[in-house]
Backbone as JSON Lines, residues from 0, in Angstrom:
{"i":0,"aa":"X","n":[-10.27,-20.71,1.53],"ca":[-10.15,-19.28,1.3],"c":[-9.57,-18.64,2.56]}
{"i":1,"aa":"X","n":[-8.8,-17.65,2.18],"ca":[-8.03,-17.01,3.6],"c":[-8.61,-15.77,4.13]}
{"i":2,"aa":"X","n":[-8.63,-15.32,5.36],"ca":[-9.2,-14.33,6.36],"c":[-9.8,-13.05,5.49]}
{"i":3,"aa":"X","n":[-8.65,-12.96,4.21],"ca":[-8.9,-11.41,3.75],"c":[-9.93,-11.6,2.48]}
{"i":4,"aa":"X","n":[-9.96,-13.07,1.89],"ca":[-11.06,-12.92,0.77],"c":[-12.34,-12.97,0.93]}
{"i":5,"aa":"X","n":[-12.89,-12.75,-0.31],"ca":[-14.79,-13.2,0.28],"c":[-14.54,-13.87,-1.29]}
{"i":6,"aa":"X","n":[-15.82,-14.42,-1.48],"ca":[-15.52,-15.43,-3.3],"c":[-17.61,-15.41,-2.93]}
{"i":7,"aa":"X","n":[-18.24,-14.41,-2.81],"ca":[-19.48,-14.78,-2.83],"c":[-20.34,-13.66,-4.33]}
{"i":8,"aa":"X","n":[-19.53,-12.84,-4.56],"ca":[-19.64,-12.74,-6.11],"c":[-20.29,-11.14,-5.73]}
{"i":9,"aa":"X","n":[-20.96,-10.76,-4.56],"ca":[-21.71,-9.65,-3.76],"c":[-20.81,-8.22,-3.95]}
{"i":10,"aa":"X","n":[-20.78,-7.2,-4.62],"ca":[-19.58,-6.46,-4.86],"c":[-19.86,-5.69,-3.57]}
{"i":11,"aa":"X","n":[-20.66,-5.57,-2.85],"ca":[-20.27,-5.12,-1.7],"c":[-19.27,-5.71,-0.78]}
{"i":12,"aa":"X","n":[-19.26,-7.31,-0.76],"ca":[-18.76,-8.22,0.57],"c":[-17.18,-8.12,-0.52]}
{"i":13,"aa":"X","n":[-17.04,-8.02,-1.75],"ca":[-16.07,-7.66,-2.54],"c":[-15.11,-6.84,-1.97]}
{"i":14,"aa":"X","n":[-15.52,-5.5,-2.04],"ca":[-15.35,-4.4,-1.46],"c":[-14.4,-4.5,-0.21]}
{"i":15,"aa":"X","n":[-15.31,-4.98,0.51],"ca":[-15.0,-4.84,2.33],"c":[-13.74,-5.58,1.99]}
{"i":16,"aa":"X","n":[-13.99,-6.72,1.33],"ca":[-12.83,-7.93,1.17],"c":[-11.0,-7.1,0.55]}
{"i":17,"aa":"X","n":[-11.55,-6.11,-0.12],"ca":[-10.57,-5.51,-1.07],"c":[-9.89,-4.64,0.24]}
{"i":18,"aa":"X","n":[-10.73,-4.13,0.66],"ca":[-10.84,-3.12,1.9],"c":[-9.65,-3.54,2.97]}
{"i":19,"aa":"X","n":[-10.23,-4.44,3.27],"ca":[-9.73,-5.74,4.48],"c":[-8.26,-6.16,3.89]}
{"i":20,"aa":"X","n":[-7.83,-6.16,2.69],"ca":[-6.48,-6.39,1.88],"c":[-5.37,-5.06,2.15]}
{"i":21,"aa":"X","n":[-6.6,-3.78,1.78],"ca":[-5.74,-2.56,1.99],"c":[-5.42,-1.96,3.65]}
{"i":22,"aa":"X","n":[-6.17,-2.49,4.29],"ca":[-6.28,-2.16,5.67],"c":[-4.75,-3.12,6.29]}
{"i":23,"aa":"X","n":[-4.71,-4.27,5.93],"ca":[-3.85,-4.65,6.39],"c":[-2.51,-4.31,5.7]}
{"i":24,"aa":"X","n":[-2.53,-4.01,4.29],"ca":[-0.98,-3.43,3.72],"c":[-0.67,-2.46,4.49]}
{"i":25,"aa":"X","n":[-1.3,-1.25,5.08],"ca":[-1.03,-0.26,5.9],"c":[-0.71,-0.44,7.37]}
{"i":26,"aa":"X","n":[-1.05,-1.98,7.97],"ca":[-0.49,-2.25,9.39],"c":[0.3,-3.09,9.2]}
{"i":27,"aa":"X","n":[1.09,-3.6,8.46],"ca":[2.36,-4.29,8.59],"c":[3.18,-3.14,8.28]}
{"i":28,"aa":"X","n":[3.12,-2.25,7.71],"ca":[4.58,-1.62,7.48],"c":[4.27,-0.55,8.8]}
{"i":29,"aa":"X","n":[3.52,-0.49,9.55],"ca":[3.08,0.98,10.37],"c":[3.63,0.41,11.54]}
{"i":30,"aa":"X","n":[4.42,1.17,12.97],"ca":[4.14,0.8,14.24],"c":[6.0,1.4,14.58]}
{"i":31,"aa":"X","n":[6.2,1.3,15.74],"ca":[7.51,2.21,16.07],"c":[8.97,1.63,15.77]}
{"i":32,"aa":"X","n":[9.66,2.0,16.35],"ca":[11.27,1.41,15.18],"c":[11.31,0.02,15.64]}
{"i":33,"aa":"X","n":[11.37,-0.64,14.81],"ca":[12.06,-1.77,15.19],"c":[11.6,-2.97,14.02]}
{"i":34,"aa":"X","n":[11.78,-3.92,14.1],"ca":[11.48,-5.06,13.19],"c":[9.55,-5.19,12.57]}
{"i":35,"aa":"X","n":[9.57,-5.08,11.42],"ca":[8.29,-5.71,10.71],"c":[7.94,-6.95,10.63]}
{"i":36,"aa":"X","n":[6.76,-7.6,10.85],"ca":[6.1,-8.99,10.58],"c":[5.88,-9.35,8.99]}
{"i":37,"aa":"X","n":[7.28,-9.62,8.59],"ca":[6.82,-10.13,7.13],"c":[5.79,-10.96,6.31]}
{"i":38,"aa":"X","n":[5.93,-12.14,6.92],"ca":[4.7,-12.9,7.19],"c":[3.44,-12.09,6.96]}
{"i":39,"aa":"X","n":[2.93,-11.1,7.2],"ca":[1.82,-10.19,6.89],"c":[2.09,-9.61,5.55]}
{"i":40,"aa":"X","n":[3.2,-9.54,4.79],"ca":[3.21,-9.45,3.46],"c":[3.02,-10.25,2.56]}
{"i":41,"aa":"X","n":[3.67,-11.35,2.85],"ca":[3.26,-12.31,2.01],"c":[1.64,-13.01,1.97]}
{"i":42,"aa":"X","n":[0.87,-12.29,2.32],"ca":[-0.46,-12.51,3.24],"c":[-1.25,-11.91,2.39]}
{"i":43,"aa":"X","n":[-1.11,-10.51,1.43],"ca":[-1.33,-9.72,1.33],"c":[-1.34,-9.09,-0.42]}
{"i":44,"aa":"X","n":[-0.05,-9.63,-0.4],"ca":[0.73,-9.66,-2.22],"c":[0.76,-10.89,-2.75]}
{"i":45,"aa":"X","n":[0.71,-10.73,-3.73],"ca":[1.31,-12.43,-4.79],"c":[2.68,-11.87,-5.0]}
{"i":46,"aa":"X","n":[2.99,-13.37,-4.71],"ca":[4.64,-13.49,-4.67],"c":[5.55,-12.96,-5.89]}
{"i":47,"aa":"X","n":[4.74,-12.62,-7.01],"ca":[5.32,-12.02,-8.53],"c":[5.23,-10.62,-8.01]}
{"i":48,"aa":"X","n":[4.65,-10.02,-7.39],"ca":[4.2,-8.46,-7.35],"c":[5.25,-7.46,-7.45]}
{"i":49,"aa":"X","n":[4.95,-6.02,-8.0],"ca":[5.79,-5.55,-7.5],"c":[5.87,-4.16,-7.04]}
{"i":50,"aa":"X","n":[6.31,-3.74,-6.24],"ca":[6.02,-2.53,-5.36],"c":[7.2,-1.65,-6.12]}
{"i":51,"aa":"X","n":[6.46,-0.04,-6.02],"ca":[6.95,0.82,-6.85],"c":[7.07,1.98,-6.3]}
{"i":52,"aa":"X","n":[8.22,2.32,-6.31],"ca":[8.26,4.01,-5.7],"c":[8.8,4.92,-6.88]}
{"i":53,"aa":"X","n":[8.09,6.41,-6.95],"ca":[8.55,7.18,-7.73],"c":[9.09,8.27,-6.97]}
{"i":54,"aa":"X","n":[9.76,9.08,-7.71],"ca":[10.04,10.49,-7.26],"c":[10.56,11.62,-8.23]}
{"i":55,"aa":"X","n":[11.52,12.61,-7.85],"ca":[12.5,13.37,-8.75],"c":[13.66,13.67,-7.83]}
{"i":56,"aa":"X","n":[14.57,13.34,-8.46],"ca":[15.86,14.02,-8.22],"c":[15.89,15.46,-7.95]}
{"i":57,"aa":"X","n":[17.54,15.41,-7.6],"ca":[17.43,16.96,-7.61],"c":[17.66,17.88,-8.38]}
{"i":58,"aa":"X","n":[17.59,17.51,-9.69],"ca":[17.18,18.39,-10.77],"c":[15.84,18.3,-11.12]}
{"i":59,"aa":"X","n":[15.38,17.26,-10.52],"ca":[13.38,17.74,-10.92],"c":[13.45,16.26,-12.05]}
{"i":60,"aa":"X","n":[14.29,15.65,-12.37],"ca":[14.51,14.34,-13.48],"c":[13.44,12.99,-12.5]}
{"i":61,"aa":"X","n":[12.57,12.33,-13.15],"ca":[11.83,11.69,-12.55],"c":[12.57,10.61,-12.47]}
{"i":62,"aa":"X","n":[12.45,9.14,-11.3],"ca":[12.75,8.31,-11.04],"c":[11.81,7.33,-10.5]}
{"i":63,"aa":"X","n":[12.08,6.01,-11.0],"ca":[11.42,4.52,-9.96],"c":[12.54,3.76,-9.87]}
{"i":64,"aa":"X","n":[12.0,3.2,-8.77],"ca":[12.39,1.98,-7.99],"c":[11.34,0.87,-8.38]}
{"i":65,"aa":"X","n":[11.75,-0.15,-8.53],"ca":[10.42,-1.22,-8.89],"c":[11.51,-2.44,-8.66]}
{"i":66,"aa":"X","n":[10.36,-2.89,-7.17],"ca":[10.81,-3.75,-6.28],"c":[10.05,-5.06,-6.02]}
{"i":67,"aa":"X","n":[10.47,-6.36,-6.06],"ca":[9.83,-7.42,-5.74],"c":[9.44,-7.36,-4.05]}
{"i":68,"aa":"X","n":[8.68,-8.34,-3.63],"ca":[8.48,-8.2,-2.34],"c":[9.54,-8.21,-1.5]}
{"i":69,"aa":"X","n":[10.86,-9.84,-1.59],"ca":[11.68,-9.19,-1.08],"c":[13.05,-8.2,-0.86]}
{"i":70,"aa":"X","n":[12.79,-7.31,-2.34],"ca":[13.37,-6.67,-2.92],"c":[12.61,-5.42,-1.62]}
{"i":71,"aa":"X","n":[11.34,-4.75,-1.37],"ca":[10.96,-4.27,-0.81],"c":[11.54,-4.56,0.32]}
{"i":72,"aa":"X","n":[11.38,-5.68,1.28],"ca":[11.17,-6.35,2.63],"c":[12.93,-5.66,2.72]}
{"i":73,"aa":"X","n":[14.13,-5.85,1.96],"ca":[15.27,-5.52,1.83],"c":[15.28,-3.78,2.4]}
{"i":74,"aa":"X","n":[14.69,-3.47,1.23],"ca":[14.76,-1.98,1.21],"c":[14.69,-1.0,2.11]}
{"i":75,"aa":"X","n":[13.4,-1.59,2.69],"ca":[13.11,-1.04,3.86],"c":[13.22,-1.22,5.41]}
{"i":76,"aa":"X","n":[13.51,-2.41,5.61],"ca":[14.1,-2.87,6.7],"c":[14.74,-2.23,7.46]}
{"i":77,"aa":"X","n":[15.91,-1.69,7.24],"ca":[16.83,-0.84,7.75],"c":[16.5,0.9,8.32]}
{"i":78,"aa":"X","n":[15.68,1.45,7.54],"ca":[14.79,2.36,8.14],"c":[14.21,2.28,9.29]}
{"i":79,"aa":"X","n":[13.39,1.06,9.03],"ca":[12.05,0.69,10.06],"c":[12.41,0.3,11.09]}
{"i":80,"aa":"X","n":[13.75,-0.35,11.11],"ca":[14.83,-0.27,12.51],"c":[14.81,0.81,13.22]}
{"i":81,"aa":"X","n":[15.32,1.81,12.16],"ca":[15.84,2.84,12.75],"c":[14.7,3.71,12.84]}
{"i":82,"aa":"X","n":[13.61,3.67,12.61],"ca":[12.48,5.17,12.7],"c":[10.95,4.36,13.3]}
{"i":83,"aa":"X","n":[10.36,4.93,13.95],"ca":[9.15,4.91,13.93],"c":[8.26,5.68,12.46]}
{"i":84,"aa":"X","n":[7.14,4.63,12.02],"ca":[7.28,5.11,11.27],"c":[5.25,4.66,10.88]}
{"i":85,"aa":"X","n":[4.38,5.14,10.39],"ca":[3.21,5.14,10.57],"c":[2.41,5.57,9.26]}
{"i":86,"aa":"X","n":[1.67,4.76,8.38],"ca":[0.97,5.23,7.62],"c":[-0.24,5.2,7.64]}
{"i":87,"aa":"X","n":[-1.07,6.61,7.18],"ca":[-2.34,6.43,7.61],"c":[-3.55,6.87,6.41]}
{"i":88,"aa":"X","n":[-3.84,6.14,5.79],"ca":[-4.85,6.15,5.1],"c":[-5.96,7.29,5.42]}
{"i":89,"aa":"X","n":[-6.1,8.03,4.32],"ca":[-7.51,9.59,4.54],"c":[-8.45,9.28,3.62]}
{"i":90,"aa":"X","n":[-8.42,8.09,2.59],"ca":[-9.03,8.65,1.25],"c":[-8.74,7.23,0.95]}
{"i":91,"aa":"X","n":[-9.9,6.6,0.43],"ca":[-9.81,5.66,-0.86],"c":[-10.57,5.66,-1.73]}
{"i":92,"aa":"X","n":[-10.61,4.8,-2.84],"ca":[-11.64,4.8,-3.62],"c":[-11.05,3.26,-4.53]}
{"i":93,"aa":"X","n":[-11.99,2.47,-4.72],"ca":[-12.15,1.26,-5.33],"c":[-12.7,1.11,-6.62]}
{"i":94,"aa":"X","n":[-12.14,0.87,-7.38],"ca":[-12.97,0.1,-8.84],"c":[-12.63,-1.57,-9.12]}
{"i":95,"aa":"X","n":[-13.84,-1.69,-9.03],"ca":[-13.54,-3.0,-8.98],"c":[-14.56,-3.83,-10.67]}
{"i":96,"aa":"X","n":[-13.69,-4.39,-11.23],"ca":[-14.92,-4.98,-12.42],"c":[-14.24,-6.77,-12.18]}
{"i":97,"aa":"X","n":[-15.05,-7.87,-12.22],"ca":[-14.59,-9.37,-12.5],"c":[-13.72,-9.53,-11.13]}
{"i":98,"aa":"X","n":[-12.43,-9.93,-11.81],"ca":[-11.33,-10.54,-11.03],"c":[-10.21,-9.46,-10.4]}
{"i":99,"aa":"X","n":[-10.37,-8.06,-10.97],"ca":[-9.41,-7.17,-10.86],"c":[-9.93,-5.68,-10.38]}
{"i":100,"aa":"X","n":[-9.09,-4.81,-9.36],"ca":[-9.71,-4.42,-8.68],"c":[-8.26,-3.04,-8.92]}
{"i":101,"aa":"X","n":[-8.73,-1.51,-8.58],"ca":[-7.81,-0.51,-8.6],"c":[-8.25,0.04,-6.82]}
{"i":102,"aa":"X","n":[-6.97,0.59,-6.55],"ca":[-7.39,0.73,-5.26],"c":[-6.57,2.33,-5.47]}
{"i":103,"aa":"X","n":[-7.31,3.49,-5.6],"ca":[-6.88,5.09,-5.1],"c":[-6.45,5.35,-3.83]}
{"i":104,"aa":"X","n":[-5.18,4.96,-2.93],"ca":[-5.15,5.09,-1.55],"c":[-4.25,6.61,-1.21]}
{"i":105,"aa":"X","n":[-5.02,7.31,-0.33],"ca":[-4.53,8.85,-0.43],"c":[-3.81,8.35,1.45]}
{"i":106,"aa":"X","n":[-2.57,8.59,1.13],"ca":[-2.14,8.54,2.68],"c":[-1.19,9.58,3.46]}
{"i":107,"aa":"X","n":[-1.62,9.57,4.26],"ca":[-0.23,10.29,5.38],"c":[0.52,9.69,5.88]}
{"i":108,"aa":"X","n":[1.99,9.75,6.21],"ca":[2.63,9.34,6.92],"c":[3.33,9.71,8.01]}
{"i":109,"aa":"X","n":[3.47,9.6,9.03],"ca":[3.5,10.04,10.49],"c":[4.8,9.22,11.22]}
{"i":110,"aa":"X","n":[5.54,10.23,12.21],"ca":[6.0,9.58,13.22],"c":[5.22,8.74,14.84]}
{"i":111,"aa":"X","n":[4.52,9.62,14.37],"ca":[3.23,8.86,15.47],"c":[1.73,8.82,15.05]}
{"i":112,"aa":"X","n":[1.3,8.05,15.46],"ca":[-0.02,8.12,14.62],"c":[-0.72,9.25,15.43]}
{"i":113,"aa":"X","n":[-1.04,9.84,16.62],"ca":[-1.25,10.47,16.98],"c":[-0.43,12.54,16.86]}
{"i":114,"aa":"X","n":[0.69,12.45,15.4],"ca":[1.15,13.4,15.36],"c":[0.31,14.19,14.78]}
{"i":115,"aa":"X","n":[0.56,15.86,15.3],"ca":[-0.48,17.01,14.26],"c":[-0.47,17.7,12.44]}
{"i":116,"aa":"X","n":[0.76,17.13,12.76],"ca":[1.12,17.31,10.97],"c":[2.02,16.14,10.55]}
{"i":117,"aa":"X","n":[1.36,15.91,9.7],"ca":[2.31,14.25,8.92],"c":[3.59,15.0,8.16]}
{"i":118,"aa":"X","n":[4.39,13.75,8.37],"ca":[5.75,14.33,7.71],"c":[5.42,14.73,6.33]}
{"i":119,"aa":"X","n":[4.7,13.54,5.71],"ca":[4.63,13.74,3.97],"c":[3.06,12.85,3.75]}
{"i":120,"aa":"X","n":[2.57,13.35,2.8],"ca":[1.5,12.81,2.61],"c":[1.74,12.3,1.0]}
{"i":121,"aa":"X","n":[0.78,11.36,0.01],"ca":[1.07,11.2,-1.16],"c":[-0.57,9.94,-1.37]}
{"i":122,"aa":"X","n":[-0.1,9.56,-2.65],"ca":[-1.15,8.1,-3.24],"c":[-0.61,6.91,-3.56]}
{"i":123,"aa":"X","n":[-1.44,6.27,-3.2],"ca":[-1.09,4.64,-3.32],"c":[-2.17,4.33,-4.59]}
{"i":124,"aa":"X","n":[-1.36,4.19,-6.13],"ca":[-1.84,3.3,-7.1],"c":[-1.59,1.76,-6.81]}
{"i":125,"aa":"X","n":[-3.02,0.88,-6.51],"ca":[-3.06,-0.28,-5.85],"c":[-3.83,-1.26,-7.16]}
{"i":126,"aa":"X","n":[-3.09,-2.22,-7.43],"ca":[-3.99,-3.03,-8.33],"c":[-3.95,-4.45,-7.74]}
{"i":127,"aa":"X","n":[-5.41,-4.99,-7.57],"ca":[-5.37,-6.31,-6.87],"c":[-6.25,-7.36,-8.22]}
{"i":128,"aa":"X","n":[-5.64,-8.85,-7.81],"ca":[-6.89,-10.07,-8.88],"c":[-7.31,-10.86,-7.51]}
{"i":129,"aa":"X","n":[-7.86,-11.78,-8.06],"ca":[-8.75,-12.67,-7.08],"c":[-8.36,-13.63,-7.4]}
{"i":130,"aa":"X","n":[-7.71,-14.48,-7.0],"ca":[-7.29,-15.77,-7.06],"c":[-8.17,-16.46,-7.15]}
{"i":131,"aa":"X","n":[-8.06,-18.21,-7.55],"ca":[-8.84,-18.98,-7.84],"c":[-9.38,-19.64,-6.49]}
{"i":132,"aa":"X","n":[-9.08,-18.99,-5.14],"ca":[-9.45,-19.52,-3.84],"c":[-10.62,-18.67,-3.58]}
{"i":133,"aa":"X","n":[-10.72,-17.17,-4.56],"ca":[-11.38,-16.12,-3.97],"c":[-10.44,-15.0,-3.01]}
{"i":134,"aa":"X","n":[-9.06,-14.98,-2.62],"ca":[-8.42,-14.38,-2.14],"c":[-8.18,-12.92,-3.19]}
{"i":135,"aa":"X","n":[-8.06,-11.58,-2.32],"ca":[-7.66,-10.82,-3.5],"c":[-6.16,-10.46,-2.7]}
{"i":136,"aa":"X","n":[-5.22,-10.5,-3.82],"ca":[-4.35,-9.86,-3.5],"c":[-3.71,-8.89,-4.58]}
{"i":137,"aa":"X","n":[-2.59,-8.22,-3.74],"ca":[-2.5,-7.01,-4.37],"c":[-1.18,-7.39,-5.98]}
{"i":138,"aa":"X","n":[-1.49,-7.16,-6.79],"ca":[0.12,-7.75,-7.83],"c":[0.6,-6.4,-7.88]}
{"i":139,"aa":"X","n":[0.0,-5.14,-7.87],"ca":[1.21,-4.57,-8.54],"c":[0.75,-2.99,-7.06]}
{"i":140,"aa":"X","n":[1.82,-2.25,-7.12],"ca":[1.21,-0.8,-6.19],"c":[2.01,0.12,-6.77]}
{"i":141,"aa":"X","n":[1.87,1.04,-7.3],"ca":[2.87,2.46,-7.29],"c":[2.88,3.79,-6.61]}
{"i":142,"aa":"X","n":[3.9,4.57,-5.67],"ca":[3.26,5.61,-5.18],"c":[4.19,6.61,-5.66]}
{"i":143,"aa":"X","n":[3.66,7.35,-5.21],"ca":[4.21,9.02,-5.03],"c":[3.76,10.06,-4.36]}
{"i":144,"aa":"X","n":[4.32,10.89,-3.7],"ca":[4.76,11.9,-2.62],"c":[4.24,12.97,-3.03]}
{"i":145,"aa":"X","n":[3.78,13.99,-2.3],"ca":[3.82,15.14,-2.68],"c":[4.72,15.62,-2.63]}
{"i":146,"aa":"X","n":[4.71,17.11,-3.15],"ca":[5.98,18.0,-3.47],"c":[5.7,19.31,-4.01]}
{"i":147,"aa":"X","n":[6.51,20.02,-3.95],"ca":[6.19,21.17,-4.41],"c":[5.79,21.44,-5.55]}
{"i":148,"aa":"X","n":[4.61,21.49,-6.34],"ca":[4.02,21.6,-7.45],"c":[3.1,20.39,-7.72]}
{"i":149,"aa":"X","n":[3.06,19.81,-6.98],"ca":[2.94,18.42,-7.06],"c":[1.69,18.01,-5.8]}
{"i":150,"aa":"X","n":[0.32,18.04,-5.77],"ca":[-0.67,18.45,-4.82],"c":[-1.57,17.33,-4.65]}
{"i":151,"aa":"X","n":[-1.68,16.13,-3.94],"ca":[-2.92,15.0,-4.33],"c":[-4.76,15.94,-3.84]}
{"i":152,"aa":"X","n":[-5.23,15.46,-5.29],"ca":[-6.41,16.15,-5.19],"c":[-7.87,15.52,-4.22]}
{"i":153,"aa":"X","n":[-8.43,15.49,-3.56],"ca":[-9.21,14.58,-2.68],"c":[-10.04,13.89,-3.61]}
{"i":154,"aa":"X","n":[-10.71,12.89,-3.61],"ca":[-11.55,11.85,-4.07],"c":[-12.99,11.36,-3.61]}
């Protein structure tokens, strides 16, 4: 079993374990411009997964992106070169039943982690299973941004 699972059936040590999954999705992509430790993704996700961004155009017309990992690892790369760039978790909330787990992640995102107002804040829809090692990882995530009309409510 690897660093981030627990397999002792305890939905608390569950928890922490789920916890310990989301804690680290938020420090591989976080830290100042320059190159990401991929290796910490694949750590993290099952290799089918797939990461999802929504938004609206600029007529207000909704849009996704729905990205494999290294469909992601692609995507974003080139940013993370170029920006410092920092996400910071305010808010979660876990449901967890069996093998499968929802993760509510309310985040900010920052040029510094120490900045006074985050550029943009939004939610992380997180769905994780438990592998047959006891590992949980994450298969699927979708987010979205706030915006004008558009308000994440606390949890």
């Amino acid at each position: 079993m690897g660093p981030l699972g627990a397999s002792t059936g305890d939905s608390m040590d569950e928890t922490a374990a789920i916890g310990a999954v989301i804690d680290e999705m938020y420090a591989m992509i976080s830290g100042p411009a320059g190159p990401r430790d991929w290796s910490r993704q694949r750590a993290v996700f099952h290799p089918q997964s797939r990461q999802m961004r929504t938004g609206v155009d600029e007529h207000g017309a909704p849009w996704i992106r729905i990205m494999s990992p290294a469909e992601y690892e692609a995507d974003v790369t080139p940013f993370f070169m170029a920006n410092p760039f920092f996400e910071v978790e305010i808010a979660r909330r876990i449901d967890l039943l069996g093998n499968m787990a929802h993760v509510w992640s309310l985040y900010e995102a920052r040029t510094a982690p120490d900045d006074a107002t985050p550029e943009r804040r939004g939610i992380n829809s997180i769905q994780l299973y438990r592998d047959a090692g006891g590992d949980w990882k994450i298969i699927s995530m979708i987010w979205d941004n706030e915006r004008p009309g558009v308000q994440a409510q606390p949890f």
